[in-house]
Z-matrix of the N, CA and C atoms (Angstrom, degrees):
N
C 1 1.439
C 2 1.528 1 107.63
N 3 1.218 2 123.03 1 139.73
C 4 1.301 3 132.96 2 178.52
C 5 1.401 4 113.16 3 -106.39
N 6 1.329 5 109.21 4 138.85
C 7 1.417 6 119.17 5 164.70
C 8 1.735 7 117.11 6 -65.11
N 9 1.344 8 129.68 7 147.28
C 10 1.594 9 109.79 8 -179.07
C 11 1.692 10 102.51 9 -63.96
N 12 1.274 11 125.96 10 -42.62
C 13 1.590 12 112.02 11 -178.40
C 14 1.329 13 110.64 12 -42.03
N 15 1.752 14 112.06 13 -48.46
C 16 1.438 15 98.39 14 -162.23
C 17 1.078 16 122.21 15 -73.80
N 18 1.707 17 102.30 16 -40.12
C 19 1.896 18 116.37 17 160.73
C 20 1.579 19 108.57 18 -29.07
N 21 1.658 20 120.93 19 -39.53
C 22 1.730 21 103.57 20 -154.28
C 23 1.797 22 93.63 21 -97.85
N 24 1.582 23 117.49 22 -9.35
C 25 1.268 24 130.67 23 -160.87
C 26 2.294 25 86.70 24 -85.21
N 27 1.185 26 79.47 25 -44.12
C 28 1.854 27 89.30 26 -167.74
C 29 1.762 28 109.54 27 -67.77
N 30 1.526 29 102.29 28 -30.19
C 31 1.825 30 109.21 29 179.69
C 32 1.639 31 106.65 30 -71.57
N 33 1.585 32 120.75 31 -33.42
C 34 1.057 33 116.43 32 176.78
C 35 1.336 34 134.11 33 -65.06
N 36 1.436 35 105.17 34 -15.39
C 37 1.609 36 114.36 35 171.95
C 38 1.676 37 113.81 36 -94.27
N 39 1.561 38 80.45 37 151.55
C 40 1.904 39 99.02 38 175.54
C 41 1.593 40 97.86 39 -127.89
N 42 1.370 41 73.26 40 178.06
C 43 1.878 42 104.16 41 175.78
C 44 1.677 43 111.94 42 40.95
N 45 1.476 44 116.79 43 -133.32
C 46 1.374 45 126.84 44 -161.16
C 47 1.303 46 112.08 45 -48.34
N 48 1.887 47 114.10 46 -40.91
C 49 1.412 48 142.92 47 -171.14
C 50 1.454 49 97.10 48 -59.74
N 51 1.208 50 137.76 49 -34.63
C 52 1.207 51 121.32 50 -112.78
C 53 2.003 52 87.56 51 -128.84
N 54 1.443 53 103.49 52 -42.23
C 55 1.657 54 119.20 53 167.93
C 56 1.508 55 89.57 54 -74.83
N 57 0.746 56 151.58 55 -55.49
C 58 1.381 57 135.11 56 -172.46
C 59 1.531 58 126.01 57 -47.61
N 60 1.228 59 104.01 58 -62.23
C 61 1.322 60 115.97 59 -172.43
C 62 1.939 61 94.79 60 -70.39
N 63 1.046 62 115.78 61 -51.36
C 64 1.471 63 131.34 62 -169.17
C 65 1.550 64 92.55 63 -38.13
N 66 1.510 65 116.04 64 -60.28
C 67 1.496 66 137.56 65 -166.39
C 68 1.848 67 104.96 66 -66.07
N 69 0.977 68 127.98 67 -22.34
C 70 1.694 69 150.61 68 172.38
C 71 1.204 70 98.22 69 -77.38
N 72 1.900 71 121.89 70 -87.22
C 73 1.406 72 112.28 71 -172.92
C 74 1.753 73 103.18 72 -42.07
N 75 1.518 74 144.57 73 -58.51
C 76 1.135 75 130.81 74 -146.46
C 77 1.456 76 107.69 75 -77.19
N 78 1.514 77 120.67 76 -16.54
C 79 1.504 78 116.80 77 -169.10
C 80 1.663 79 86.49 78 -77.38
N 81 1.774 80 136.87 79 -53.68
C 82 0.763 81 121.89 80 178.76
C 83 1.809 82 146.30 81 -45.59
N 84 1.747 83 104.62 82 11.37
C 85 1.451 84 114.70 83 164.73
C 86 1.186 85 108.83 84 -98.67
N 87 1.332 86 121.17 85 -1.05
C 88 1.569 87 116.02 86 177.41
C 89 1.513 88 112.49 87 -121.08
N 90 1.790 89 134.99 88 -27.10
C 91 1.004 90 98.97 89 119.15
C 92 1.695 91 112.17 90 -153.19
N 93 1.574 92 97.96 91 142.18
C 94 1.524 93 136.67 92 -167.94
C 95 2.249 94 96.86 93 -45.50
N 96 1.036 95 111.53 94 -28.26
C 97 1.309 96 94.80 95 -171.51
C 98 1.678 97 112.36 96 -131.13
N 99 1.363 98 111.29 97 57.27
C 100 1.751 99 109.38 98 -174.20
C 101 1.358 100 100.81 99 -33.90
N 102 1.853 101 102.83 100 173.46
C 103 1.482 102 124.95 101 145.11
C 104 1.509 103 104.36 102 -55.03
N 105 1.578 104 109.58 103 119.96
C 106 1.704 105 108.41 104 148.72
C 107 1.798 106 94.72 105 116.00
N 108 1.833 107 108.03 106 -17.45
C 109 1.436 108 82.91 107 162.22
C 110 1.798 109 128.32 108 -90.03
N 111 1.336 110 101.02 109 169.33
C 112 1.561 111 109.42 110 179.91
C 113 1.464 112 99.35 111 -131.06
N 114 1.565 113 85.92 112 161.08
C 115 1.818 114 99.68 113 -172.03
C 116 1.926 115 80.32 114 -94.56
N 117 1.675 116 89.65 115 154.05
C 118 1.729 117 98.69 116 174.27
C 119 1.907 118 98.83 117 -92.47
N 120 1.178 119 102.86 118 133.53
C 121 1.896 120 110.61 119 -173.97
C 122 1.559 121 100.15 120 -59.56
N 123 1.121 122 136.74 121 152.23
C 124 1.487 123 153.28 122 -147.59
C 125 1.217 124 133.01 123 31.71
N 126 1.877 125 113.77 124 8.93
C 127 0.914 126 104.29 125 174.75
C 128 1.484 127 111.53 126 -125.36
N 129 1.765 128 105.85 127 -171.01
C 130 1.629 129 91.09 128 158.70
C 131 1.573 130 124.59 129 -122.35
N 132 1.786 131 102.19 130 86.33
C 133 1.114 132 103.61 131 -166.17
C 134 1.331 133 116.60 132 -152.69
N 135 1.357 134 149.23 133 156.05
C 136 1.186 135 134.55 134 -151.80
C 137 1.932 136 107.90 135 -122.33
N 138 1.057 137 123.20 136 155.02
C 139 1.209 138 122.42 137 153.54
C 140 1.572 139 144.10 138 -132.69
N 141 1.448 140 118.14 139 159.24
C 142 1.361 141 112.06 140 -158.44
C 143 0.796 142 117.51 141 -148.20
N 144 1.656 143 124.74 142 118.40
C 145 1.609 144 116.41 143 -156.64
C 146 1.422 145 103.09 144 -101.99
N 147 1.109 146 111.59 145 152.60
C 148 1.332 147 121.63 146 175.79
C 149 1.294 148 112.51 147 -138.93
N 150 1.531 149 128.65 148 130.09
C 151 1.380 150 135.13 149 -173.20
C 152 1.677 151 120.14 150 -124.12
N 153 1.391 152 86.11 151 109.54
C 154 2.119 153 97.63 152 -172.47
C 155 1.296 154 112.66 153 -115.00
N 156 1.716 155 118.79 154 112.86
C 157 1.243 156 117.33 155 172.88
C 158 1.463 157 110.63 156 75.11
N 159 1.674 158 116.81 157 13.78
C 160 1.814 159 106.12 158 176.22
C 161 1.673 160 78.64 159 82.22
N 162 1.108 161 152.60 160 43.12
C 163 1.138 162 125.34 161 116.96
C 164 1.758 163 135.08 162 -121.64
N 165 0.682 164 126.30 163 135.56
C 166 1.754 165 124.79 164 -151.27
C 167 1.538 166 95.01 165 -97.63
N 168 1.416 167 114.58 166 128.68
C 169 1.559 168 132.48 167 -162.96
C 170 1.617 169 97.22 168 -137.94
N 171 1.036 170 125.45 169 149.50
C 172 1.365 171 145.19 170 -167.42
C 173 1.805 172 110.27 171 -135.16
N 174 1.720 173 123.85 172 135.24
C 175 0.974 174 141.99 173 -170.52
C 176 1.338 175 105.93 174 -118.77
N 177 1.068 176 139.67 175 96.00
C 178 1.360 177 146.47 176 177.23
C 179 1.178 178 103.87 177 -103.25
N 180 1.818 179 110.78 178 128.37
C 181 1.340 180 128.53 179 -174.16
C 182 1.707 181 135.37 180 -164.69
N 183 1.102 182 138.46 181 135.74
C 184 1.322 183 131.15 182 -155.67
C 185 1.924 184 105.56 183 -98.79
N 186 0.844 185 132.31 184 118.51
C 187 1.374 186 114.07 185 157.96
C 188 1.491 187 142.72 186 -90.78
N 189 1.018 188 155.43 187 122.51
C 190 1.450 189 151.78 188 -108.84
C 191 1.669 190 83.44 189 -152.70
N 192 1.181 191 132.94 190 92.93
C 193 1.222 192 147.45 191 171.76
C 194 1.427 193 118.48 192 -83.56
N 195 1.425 194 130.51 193 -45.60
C 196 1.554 195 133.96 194 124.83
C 197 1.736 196 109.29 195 -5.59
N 198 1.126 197 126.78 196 -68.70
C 199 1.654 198 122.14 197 175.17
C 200 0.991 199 140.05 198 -90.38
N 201 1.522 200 101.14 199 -25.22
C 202 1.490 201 128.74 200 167.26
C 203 2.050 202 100.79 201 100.36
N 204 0.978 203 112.40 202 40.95
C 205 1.566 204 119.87 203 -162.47
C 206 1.400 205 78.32 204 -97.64
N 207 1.882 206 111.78 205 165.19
C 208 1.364 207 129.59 206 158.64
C 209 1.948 208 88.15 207 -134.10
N 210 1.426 209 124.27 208 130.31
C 211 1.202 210 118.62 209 -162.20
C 212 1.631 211 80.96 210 -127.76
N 213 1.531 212 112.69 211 126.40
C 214 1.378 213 107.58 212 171.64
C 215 1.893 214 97.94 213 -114.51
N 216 1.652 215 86.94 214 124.15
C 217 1.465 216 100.69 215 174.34
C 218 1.647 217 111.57 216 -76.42
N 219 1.304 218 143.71 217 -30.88
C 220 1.678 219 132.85 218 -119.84
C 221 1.184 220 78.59 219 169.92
N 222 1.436 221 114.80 220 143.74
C 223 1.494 222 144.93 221 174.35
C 224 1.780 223 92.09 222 -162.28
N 225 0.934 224 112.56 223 102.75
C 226 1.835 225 118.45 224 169.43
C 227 1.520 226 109.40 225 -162.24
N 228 1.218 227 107.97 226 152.34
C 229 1.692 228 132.38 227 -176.27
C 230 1.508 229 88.52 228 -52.90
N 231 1.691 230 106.56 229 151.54
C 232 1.348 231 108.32 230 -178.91
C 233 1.782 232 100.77 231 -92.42
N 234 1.455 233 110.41 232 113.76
C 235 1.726 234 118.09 233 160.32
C 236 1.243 235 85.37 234 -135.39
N 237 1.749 236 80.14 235 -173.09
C 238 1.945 237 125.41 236 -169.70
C 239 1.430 238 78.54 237 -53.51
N 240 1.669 239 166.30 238 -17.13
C 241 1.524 240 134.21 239 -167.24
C 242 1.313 241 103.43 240 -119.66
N 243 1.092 242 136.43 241 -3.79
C 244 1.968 243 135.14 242 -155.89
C 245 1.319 244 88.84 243 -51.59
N 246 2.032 245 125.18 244 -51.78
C 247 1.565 246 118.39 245 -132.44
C 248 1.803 247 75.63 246 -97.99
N 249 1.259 248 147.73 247 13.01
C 250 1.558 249 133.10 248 -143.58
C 251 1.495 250 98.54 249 -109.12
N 252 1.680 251 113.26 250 132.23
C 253 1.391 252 99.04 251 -168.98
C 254 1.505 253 123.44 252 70.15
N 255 1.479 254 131.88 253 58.62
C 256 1.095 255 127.04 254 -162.13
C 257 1.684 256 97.65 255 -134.25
């Protein structure tokens, strides 16, 4: 399930970016916590880097284990704002 940010963050990409990350969010319904993610400290939410073409992109997302949901908040390039407003 997508958040609308990430939904409008995820429509803006094409090509290599775009199967990549696409192929990440979908592995994450089967399973919610790969090797290599970390929870972000004060919150309750996980992250997941993903790197396309030399550029490092970040998957920010909540999991709801109670319903069995994977809720992706944030899909954005990793700078100084990815974690800002979360």
């Amino acid at each position: 399930m997508l958040a609308p940010a990430a939904a409008r963050a995820v429509e803006r990409l094409s090509g290599p970016t775009l199967l990549a990350l696409r192929g990440a969010i979908l592995a994450l319904s089967a399973d919610p916590r790969p090797r290599g993610t970390r929870t972000l400290v004060g919150h309750d939410l996980y992250r997941l880097r993903i790197r396309v073409d030399g550029v490092g992109w970040r998957i920010v997302y909540q999991v709801r284990d109670a319903e069995r949901v994977v809720l992706i908040t944030r899909v954005a390039r990793r700078d100084e704002g990815t974690y800002q407003r979360l």
